[in-house]
N, CA and C of each residue as an Amber inpcrd file, in Angstrom:
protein
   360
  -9.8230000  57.4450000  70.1480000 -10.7920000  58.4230000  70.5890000
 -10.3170000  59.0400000  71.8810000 -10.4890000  60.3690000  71.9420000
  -9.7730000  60.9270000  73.1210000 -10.9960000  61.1280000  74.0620000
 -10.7070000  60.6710000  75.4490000 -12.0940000  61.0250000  76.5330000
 -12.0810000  62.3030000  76.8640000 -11.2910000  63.0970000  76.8270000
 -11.8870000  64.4830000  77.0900000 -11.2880000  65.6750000  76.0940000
 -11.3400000  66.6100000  75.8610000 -10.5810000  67.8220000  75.4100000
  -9.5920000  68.6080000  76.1870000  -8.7420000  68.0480000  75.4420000
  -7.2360000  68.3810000  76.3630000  -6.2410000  69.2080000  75.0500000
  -5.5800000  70.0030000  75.9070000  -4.5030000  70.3420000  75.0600000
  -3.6790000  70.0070000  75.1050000  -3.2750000  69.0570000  73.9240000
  -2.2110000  68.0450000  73.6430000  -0.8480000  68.1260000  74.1700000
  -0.8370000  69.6980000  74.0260000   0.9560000  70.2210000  73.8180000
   0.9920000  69.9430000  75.5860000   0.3750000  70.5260000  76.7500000
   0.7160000  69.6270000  77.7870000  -0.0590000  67.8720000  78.4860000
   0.9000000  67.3450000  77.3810000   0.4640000  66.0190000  78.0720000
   1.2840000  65.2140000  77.3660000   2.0500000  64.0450000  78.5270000
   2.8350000  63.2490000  77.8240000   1.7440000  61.8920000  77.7160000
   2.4580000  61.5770000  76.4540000   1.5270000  60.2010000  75.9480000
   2.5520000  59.0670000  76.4470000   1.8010000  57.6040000  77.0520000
   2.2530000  57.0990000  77.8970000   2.0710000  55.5170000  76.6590000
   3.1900000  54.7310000  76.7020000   2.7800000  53.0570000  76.0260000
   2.1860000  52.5680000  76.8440000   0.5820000  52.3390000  77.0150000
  -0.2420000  51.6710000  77.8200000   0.1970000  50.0050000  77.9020000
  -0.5590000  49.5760000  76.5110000  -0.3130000  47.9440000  76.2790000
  -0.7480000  47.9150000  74.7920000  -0.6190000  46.3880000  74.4890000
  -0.9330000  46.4090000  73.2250000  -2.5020000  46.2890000  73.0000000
  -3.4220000  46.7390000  71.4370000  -4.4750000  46.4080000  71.3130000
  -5.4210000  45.3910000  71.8630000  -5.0460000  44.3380000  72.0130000
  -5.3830000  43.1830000  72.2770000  -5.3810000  42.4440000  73.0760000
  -4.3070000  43.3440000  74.7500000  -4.5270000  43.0460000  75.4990000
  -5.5640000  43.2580000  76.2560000  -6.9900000  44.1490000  76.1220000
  -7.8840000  44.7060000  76.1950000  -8.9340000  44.4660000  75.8520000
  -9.6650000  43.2640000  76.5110000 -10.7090000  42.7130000  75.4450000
 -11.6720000  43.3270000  74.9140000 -11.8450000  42.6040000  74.0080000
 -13.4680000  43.7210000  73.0400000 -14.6600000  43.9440000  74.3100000
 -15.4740000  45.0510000  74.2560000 -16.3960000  45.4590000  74.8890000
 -16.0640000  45.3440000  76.3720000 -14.7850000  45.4760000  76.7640000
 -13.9930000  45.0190000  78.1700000 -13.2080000  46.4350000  78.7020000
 -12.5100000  45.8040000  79.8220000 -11.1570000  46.7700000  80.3300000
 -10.0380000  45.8040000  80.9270000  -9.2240000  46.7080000  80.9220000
  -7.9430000  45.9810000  81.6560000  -7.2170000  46.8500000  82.4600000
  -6.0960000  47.0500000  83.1500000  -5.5040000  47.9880000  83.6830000
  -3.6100000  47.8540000  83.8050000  -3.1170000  49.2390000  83.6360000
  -2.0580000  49.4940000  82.8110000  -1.5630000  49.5780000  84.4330000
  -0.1910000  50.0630000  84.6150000   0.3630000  51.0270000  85.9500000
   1.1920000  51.8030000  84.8460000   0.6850000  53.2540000  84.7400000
   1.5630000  54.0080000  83.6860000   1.8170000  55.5200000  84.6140000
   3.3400000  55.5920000  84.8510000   3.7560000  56.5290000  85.8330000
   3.5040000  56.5690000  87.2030000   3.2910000  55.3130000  87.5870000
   3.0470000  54.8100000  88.9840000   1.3730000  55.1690000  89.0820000
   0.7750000  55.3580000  88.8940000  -1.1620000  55.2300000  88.7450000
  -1.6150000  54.0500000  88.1980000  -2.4910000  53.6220000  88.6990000
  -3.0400000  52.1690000  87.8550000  -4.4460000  52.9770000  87.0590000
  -4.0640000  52.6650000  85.9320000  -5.2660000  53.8170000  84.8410000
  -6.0720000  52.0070000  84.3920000  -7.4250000  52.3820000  83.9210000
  -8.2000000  51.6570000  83.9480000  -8.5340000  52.2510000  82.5710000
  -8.3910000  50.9440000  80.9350000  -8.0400000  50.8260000  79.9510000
  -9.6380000  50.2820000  79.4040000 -10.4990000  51.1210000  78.4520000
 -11.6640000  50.3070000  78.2790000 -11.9840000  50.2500000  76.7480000
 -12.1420000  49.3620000  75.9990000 -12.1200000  48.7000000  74.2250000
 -13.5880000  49.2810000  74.5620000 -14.4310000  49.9310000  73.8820000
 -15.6190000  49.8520000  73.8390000 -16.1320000  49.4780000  72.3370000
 -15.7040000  48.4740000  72.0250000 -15.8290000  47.7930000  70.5440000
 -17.0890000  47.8130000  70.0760000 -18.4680000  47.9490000  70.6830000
 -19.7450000  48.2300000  70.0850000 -19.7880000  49.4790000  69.5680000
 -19.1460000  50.7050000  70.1150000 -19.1030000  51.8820000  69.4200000
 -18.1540000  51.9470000  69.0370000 -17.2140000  51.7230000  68.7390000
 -15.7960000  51.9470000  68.2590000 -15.1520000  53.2450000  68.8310000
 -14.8480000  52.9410000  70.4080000 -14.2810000  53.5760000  70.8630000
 -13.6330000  53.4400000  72.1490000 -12.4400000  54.0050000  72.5550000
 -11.6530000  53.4980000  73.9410000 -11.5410000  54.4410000  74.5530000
 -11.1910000  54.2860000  75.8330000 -11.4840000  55.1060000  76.8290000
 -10.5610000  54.8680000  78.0790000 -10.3700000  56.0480000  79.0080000
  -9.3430000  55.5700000  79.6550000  -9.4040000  56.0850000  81.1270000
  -9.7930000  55.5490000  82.9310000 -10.1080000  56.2400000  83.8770000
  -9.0900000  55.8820000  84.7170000  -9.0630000  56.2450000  86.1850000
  -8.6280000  55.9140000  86.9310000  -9.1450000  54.7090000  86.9130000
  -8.1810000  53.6420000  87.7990000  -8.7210000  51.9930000  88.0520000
  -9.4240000  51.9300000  89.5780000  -9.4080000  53.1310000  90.3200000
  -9.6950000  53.1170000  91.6250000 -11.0000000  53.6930000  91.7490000
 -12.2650000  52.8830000  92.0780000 -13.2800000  53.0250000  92.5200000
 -13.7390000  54.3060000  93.8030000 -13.7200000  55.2630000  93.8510000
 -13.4700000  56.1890000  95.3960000 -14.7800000  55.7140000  96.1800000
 -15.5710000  54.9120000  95.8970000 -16.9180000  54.6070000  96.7490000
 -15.8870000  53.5790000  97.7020000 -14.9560000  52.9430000  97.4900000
 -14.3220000  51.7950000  98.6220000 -13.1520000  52.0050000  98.4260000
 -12.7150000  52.7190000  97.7630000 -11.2670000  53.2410000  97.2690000
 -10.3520000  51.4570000  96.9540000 -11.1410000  50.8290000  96.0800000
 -10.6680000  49.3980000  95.2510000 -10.3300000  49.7690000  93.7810000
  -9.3990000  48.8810000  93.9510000  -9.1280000  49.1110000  92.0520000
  -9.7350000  48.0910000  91.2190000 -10.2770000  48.3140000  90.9960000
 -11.4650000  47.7580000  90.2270000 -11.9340000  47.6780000  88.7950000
 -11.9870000  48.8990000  88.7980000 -13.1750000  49.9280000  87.3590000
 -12.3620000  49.1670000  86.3980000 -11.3570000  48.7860000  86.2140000
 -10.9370000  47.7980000  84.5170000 -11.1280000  46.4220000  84.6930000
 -12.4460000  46.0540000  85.7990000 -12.5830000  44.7240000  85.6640000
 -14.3070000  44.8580000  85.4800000 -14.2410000  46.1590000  85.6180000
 -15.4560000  47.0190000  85.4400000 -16.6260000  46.0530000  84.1840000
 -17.6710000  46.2370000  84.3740000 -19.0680000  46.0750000  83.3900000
 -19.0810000  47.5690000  82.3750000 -19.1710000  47.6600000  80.9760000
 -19.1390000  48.7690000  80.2270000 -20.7830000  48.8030000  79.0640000
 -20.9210000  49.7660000  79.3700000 -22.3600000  49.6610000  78.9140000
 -22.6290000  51.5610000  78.5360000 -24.0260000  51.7370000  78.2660000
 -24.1090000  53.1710000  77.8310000 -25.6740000  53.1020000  78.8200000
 -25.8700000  54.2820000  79.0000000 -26.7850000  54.6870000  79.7110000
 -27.4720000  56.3910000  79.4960000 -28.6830000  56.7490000  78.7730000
 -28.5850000  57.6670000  77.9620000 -27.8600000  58.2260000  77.1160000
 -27.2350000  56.7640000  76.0760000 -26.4500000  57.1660000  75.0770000
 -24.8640000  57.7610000  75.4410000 -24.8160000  57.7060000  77.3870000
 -23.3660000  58.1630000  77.3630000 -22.6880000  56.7630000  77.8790000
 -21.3620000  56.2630000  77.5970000 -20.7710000  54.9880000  77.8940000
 -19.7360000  55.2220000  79.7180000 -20.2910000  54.3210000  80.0600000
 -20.3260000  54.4120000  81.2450000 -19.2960000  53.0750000  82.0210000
 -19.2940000  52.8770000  83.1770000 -18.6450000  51.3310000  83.5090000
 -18.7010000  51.1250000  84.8030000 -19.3850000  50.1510000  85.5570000
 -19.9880000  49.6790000  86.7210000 -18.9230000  49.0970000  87.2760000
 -18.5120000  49.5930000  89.0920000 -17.6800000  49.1630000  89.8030000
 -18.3760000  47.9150000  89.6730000 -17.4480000  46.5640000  89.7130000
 -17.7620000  45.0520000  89.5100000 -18.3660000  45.0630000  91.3810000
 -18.0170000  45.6960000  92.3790000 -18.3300000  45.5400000  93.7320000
 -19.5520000  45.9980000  93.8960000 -19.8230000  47.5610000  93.8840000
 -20.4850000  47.9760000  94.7310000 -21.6470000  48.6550000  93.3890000
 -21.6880000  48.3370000  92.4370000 -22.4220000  48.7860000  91.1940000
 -22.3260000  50.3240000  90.7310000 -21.3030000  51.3870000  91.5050000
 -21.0670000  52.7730000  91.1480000 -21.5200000  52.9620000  89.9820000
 -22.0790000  53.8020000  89.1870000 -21.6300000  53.6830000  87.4270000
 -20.5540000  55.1130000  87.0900000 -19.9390000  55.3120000  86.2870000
 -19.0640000  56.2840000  85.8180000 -19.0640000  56.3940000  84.4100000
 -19.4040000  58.0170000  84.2290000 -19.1290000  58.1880000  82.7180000
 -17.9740000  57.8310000  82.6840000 -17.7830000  57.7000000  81.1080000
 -16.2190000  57.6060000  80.3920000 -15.8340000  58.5650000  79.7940000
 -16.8420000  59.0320000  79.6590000 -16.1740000  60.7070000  79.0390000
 -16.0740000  61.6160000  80.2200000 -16.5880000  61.6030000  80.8820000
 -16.4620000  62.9070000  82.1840000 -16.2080000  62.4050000  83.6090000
 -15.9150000  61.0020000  83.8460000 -15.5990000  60.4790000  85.1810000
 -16.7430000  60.5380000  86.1260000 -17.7700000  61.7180000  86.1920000
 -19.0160000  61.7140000  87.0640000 -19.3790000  60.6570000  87.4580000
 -19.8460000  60.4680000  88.2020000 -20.3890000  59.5570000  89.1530000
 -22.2620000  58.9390000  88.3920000 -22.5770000  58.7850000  87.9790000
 -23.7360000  58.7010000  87.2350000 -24.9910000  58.1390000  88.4290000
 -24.8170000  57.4410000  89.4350000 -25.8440000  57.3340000  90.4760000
 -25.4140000  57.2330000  91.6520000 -24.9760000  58.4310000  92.0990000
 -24.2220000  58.5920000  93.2150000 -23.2580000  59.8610000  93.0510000
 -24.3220000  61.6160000  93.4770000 -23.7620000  62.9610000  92.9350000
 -21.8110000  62.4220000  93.9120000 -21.7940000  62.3140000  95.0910000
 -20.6330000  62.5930000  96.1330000 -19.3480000  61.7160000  95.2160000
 -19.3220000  61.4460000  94.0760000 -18.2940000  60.5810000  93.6180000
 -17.7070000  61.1650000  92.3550000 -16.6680000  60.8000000  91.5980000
 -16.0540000  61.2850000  90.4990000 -14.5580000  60.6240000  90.3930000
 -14.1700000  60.5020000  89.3600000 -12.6280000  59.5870000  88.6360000
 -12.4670000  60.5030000  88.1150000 -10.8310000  60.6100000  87.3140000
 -10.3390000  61.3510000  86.5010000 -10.2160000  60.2510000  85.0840000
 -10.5370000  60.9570000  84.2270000 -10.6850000  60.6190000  83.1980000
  -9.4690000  60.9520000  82.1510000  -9.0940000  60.2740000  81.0940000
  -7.6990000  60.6110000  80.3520000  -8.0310000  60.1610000  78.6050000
  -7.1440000  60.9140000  78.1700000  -7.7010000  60.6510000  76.4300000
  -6.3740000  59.7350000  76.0980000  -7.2250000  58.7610000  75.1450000
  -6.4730000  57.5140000  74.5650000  -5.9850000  57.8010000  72.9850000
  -5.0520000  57.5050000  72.4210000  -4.7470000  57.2300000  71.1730000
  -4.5510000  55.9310000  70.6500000  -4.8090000  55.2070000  69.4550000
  -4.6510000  53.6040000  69.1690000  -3.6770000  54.0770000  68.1310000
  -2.4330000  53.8410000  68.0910000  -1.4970000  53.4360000  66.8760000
  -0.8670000  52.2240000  66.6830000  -1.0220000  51.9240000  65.5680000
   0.1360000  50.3710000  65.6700000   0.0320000  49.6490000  66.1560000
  -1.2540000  49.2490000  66.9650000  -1.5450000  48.3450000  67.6780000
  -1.0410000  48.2900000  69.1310000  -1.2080000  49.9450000  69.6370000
  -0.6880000  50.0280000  70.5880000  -1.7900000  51.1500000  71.3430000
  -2.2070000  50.8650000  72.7460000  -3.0260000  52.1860000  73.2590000
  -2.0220000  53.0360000  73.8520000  -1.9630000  54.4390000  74.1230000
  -1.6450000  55.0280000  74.7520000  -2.6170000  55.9240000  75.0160000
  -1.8820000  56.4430000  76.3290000  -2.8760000  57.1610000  77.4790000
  -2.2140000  58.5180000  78.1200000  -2.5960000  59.5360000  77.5540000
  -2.3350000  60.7660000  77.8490000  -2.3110000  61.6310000  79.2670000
  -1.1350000  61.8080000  79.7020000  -1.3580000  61.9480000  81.5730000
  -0.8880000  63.4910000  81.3010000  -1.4930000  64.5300000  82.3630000
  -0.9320000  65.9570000  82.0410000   0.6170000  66.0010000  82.7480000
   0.8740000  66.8150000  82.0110000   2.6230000  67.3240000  82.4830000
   2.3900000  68.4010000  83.6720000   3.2520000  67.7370000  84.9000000
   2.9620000  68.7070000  86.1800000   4.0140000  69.8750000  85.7750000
């Protein structure tokens, strides 16, 4: 499932990790092109998702050790510190306007995630 609408043709797709390193209804975190991207299984909906790992409320990397949950039906994930929440589809800040992540679209092949970063 891709987190946002991107045009494919600029963006290189990155070997995150394998399926399974990523637990069900969890996150984990990759370092793909020197960024630590924050990797999330959202196995109740059948879908993955992919943010920055850096919290900007304390600037901690965090968010893939993150709590993942939905909140008016949009799936979201709670800094484990300071309780931020963040969509997964749009990075927004969900209780707290002064905040925002960048958000990135995932592909699952082969038992493999990858994570789509734009081409500078």
């Amino acid at each position: 499932m891709e987190a946002l609408t991107v045009d494919t043709q600029q963006l290189t797709w990155h070997a995150a990790c394998p399926t399974d390193a990523v637990p069900a209804d969890g996150g984990a975190c990759a370092l793909i092109a020197g960024k630590q991207i924050a990797i999330f299984n959202f196995t109740r909906r059948g879908e993955w998702y992919a943010t920055d790992n850096e919290c900007p409320h304390r600037q901690q990397m965090a968010l893939g050790r993150g709590m993942i949950g939905s909140q008016g039906g949009e799936p979201k994930v709670a800094c484990p510190f300071h309780k931020r929440t963040f969509s997964l589809q749009t990075g927004q800040c969900l209780n707290d306007d002064a905040y925002q992540i960048s958000t990135y679209p995932v592909r699952v092949e082969g038992g493999m995630v990858y994570v789509g970063l734009s081409v500078d």
